[in-house]
Structure formats: structure tokens, C-alpha cells
C-alpha positions, 0 to 999 in steps of 0.5 A: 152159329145159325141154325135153320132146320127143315129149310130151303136154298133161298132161305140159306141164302137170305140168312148169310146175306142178313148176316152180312148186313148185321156185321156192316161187311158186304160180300163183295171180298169173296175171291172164290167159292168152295164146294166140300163134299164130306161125310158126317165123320170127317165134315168138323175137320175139313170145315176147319181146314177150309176156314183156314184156307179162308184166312187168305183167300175170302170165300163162301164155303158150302160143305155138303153132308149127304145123309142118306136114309128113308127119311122125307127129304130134308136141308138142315144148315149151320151158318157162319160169317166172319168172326174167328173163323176168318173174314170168309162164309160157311154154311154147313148143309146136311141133306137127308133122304133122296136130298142127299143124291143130289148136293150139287141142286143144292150148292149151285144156287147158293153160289156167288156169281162171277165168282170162281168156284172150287171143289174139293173132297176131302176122303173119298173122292169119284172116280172121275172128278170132272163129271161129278156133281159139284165138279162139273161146275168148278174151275179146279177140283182138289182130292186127297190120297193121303187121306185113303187107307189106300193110297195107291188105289186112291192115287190110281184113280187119279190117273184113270179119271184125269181132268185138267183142273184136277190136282190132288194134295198128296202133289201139294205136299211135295212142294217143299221138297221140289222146290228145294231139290230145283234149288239144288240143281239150280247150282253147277253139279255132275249129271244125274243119271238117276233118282231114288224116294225113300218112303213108306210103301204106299205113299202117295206123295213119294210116289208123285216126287219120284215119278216128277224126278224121273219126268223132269230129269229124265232119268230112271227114277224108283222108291226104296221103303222106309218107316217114314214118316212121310218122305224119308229121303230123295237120292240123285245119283251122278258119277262123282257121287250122290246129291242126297237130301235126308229127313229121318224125322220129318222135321230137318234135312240133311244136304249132301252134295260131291265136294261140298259140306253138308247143309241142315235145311229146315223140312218139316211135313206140311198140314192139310190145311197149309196145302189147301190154302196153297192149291187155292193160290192157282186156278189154271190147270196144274199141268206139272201135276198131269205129268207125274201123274202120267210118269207112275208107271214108270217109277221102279221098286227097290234099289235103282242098279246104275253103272257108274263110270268105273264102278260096275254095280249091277250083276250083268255088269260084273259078268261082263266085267269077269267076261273081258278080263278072261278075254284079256288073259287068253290074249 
């Protein structure tokens, strides 16, 4: 690790490119560059998640600290190239003072040229992405809910400040579960007529999983809570039954399905850093994403009360059903 304290952009620059030179490995296998705006406490692991994600993906990655304060403005960095932490390029840049209003002057020149480049937030993230200051500059930009004590609020904003390119991991954590449920469907089944998240109440990822059930089935689609953790369940109800997928204990999941034999499926939750690396896959907005955004509205709370064929459920229906039968008796 280099340290260089009380320094400059160019000079920030001039180290990682001494540094490659040193190490006889030029930066011409960088694939992206990647702006993390991260506070004090957070910045050791969302450096760690990003030197992950560098594992696959070669990248610069600035993570931009601000360090607000009536101090003289000030740039402290910490740099590191290849070596454990992967073939990619961290410098790590606290900004002091008035500095500290201003990442994105900062970022912008330590930029490689004609290198995509990505921003992403690992805690707090503005309300609208796209005109912030390093977002302006990115191609994508990634948040993360689940990272709130607010979820839901978080996720909100999301949609109030929507921006093809945005994306967020709560999203990318459900991609295991869509991709097993599209597998599922894939197969001959009865037609769905609805659709049911069993999460805990403010999960921002059951609430992205039911709102894309509802969007792409077109179905009425609801969360049920349950103590988690994470996703506990996903419930698609037809007329011959339910296609259930269980996961009590975030690890393995129970397949059920009308006329068949359960299935155990290996489901475990996804770490940060696995939805980082995958988010980096992709650099095209995510329009998927955009559409369940836009579906939460209509995500219902409780227990969705369908008739089925024969089975009246709801109470307006048992009304009607006591309705015609003493329609029947008078004839």
C-alpha cells in the first residue's frame, strides 16, 4: 500500500502509473473504471467488495471518502496495484475540507480514457443518481437498498429518481430466484392467476421479485411477511394448485409443483460482493430492472384472495355463492 498525503490528482496518477511500471504490467487490461462514493465507516468494506468484483472485471477503482470539516482543503491517498487484491487498481482518496463537496473534480482525471466507467454507492445514495456528481459521468450507476435501515424509503427514491443506467442490488439479489422461477415456467403448468412473496416486511428485494411476477405474468401479485431471512418464499397460484418455491433457511429450497414430486434446489442468499461482480457483467440499461420498478405500486399487502374454479375464497364470493343457492331453492 502507498501512501501519499497532502497530494494532488496528477500526482495520484503518476504513482499508479510507477507502480505499473514497477510490476512490468501496463494498464491496458483495465475493462472499466469504478467510482465508489463511501463514508469513513463503510469505505473498508465496500473497498473489499469492489476488489472482488476486480477479480473478473480489471478495473481502476477510486473510492471517494468525503471528509467534511473546517479544515484547509486536503487529498490524502492510498494506492494499490495488483497483488492479492486482484489484477485491478485501488487508490483510496480521502477529501477534506471544502475538497470534500467536490469527488467528482476529483475522480474525473484519474479516469482511464476510453474506458467505460461505473458508479456505485454502497449506503447512502442521492436521490437522483444520474445528476450527481460522479454519476453524471458513468454509463451505469449501481445503489443498494438493502443497505438502508430503510429499505422501502430507500427503494422509493429509486423510483422517483429513475434513470436508464440505474440499477440497484436489492435487483441483483433476486436473480436466483428469477431465474429459477422463468426455469420453472419454462415447463407445461396450468395458468397462473396469481402471485405471492413471503418476505420480511421491508425487503426490498421481495418487493422488486413480487412487483416483476406481477409485470411479467400479469397477474395480481402481493407480499405476505415472514421472519426471513430474506426471501422466504414465492407462491404462484393456478386452478389445480399451487407452484411453490420454499426457503425457510436462506440456503435450500423446496420445489412443488400440481402432479409432480417435490425438488430440493440449492438457493443460497447472494453476498454484495457476487451482485457487484454481476452488475459489472452489463452495461446497457437494465430495462427489466425499470419495469418492476414502476410495478410497486401495485404489489398488494397480505394474503392475495383469488377465486379458483370451483373453490370460492373470498368472502364476496361466499355471499354470492349463499346468494344462488337460496336463488336456487325458492325456484
Amino acid at each position: 500500500m502507498i501512501r501519499l498525503e497532502d497530494t494532488n490528482g496528477s500526482a495520484v496518477a503518476a504513482e499508479i502509473a510507477a507502480e505499473r511500471h514497477r510490476m512490468g504490467s501496463p494498464a491496458t487490461g483495465m475493462v472499466l473504471n469504478l467510482l465508489v462514493l463511501t463514508d469513513e465507516e463503510n469505505q473498508a468494506d465496500a473497498t473489499a467488495v469492489a476488489a472482488f468484483s476486480a477479480q473478473e472485471h480489471p478495473m481502476r477503482i477510486l473510492v471517494l471518502i468525503p471528509r467534511r470539516g473546517r479544515v484547509k482543503p486536503r487529498l490524502d491517498a492510498e494506492i494499490s496495484v495488483g497483488g492479492d487484491e486482484g489484477p485491478g487498481e485501488i487508490a483510496v482518496l480521502r477529501l477534506h475540507g471544502e475538497l470534500s463537496q467536490h469527488p467528482g473534480s476529483v475522480a474525473i482525471p484519474l479516469l482511464l480514457s476510453d474506458t467505460p466507467v461505473v458508479s456505485y454507492w454502497p449506503t447512502d445514495a442521492p436521490d437522483v443518481p444520474h445528476e450527481n456528481t460522479i454519476g453524471a459521468h458513468a454509463q451505469r450507476r449501481i445503489t443498494d437498498a438493502t443497505a438502508s435501515a430503510r429499505q422501502m424509503q430507500a427503494l422509493n427514491k429509486r423510483v422517483k429518481g429513475y434513470f436508464p443506467g440505474d440499477t440497484d442490488l436489492a435487483w441483483t439479489m433476486t436473480t436466483a430466484w428469477r431465474t429459477l422461477l422463468a426455469a420453472t415456467l419454462d415447463q407445461p403448468h396450468p395458468p397462473i392467476i396469481g402471485a405471492e412473496v413471503s418476505l420480511p416486511k421491508t425487503h426490498a428485494s421481495g418487493h422488486l421479485l413480487a412487483s416483476w411476477l406481477g409485470s411479467r405474468l400479469k397477474v395480481p401479485a402481493s407480499v405476505v411477511n415472514s421472519k426471513g431471512p430474506g426471501i422466504t418464499s414465492v407462491r404462484l397460484i393456478t386452478p389445480e394448485g399451487d407452484i411453490a418455491i420454499a426457503r425457510p433457511d436462506g440456503s435450500t429450497a423446496r420445489l412443488s409443483r400440481p402432479g409432480l414430486p417435490p425438488a430440493t434446489i440449492a438457493l443460497p442468499r447472494r453476498s454484495r460482493a457476487d451482485a457487484l461482480t454481476e452488475e459489472l457483467r452489463r452495461l446497457d440499461p437494465d430495462e427489466i430492472y425499470g419495469e418492476a420498478l414502476a410495478g410497486l405500486n401495485a404489489v398488494k399487502q397480505g394474503r392475495l384472495k383469488i377465486d379458483r374454479p370451483g373453490t370460492p375464497i373470498t368472502k364476496k364470493s361466499k355471499k354470492r355463492s349463499s346468494k344462488n343457492k337460496k336463488s336456487g331453492a325458492k325456484k
